[in-house]
N, C-alpha and C positions, 0 to 999 in steps of 0.2 A: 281481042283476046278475052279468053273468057277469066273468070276468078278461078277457078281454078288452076288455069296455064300461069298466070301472076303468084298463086302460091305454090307453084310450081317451081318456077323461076326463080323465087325470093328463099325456096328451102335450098335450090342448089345455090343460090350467092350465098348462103349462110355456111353449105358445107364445104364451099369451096375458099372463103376466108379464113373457117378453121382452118383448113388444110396447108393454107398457106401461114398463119399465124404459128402452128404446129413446126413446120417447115424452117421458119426462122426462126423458132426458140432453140431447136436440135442445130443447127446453123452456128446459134452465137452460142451455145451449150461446147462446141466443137471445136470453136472458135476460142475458148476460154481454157479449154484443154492443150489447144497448139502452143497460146501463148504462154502457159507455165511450162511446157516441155521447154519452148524456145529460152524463155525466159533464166531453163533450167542449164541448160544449154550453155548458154551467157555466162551464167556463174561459173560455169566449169570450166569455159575458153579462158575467161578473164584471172579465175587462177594461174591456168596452166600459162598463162603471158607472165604473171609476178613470178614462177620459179623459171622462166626462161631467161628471162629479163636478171636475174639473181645468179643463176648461172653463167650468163653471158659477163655479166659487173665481173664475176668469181674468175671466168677466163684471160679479163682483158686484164687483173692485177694483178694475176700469176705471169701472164705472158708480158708485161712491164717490170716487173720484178728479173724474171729469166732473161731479158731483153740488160738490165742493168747489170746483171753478175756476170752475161757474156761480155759485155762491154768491160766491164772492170778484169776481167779472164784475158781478154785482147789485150785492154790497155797496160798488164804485167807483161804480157809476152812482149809486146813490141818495146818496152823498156828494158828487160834482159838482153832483147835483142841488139839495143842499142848499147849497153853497156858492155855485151860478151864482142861486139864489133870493134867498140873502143878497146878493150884490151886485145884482142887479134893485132887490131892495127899498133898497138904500143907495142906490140912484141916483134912486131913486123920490122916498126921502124928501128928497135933495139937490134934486130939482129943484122940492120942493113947497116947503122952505126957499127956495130962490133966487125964486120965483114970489112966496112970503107970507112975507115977513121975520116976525120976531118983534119 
């Protein structure tokens, strides 16, 4: 090869390592853009988990609070219940006494 074909050669290794040097700066340039999107990204998911997550707490102590009022709601009824039975039955037996003396 002559000199000239060698500085031939060595012009295009030279524009072809710009080229690629070029290549990965626009690369990691691109690459640094994703990751603050992503990054951005992150912030906003991770919020949006602490008002789910807050909301969720807010559901389950509304729903154990209602869950306790209905139980204490039951637990009168079934007490009325058991008291309005005992007087049915006290009138029951009063009027079976007054019907068949002893």
């Amino acid at each position: 090869m002559t000199i000239q074909a060698y500085q031939t050669l060595f012009e295009s290794s030279i524009a072809f390592g710009m080229r690629k040097s070029l290549q990965s700066e626009q690369r990691t340039a691109e690459m640094h853009i994703k990751i603050e999107k992503l990054e951005e990204e992150n912030y906003k998911l991770e919020i949006e988990i602490e008002h789910l997550s807050s909301d969720i707490l807010d559901l389950l102590e509304k729903e154990k609070e209602a869950k306790a009022k209905g139980e204490e709601i039951h637990q009168g009824q079934c007490e009325e219940f058991v008291n309005r039975n005992q007087e049915i039955l006290n009138q029951m037996k009063q009027v079976l006494e007054d019907l068949h003396p002893r």
